[in-house]
C-alpha positions as CSV (number, residue, x, y, z in Angstrom):
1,X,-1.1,36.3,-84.0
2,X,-1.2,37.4,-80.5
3,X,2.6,36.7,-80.2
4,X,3.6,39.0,-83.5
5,X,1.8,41.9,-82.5
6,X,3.5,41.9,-78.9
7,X,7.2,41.2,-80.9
8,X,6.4,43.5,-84.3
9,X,6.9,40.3,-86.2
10,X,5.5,40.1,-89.6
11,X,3.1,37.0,-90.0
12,X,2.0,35.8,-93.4
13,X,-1.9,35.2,-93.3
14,X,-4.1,33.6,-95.7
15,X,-7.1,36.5,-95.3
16,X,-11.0,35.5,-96.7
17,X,-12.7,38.4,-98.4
18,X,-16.3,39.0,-98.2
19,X,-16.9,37.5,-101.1
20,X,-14.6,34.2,-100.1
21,X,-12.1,34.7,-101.7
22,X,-8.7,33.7,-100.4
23,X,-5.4,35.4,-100.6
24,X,-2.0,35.5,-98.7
25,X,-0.3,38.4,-97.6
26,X,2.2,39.2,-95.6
27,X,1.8,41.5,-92.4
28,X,3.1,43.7,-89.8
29,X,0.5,43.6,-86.8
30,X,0.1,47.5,-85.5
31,X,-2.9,46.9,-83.1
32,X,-5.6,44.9,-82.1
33,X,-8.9,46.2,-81.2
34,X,-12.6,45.0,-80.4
35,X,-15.4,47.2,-82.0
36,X,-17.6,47.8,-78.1
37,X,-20.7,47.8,-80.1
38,X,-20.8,44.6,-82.3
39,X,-17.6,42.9,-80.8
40,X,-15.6,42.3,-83.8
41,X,-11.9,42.1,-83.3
42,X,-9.9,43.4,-86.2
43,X,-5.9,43.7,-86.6
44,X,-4.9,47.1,-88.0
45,X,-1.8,46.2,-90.1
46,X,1.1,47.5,-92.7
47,X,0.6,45.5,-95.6
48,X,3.1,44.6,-97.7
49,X,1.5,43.4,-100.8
50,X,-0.4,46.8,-100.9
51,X,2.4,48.8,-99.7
52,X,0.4,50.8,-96.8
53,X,-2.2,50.4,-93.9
54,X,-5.0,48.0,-94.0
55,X,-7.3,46.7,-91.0
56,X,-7.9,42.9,-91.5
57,X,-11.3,40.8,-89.0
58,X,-9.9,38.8,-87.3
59,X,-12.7,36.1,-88.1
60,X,-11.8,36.2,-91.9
61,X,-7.9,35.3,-90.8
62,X,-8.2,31.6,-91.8
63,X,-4.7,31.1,-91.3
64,X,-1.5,32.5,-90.3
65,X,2.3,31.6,-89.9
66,X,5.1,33.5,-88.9
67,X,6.4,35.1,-92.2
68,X,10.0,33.8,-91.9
69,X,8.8,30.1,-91.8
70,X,8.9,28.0,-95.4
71,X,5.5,28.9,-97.3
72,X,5.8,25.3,-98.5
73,X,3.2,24.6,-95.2
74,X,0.0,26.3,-96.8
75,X,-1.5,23.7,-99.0
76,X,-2.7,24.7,-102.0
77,X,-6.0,24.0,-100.8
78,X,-6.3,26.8,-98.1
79,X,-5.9,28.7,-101.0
C-alpha cells in the first residue's frame, strides 16, 4: 500500500465494513495519516466504485493488490 501511495498507483483492496462486510474496490491512495490521539492510520483515497473521495482504516484493509494485476488472485473466500 505503502509503495502506491509513493507512485499514485491505484490498488484494488478488499475493504471490511463495520459491520464485516467485505467488498472490493479499486483505489487511488491520496494520503496516509495517523489520528495523534487514538493512533489509527487511515488512507484518504479517490474511489472509483463511488466516483469521489473516501478515507478507508487501515486495519479494515484485509487485502490489497496492485489494480493492474489479474483479479483471478482474490479467492472467492476473502470475499
Amino acid at each position: 500500500m505503502d509503495n502506491a501511495y509513493r507512485n499514485n498507483d491505484p490498488v484494488t483492496i478488499i475493504y471490511k465494513d463495520r459491520k464485516g462486510t467485505k467488498t472490493s474496490r479499486m483505489i487511488e491512495p491520496l494520503k496516509v495519516e495517523t489520528d495523534p490521539y487514538s493512533g489509527v492510520r487511515r488512507i484518504e483515497s479517490y474511489c472509483y466504485l463511488r466516483h469521489a473521495e473516501r478515507t478507508f482504516l487501515l486495519e479494515r484493509i484485509v487485502d490489497a493488490i496492485p489494480a493492474d494485476t489479474e483479479l483471478s488472485v482474490i479467492t472467492k473466500d476473502s470475499l
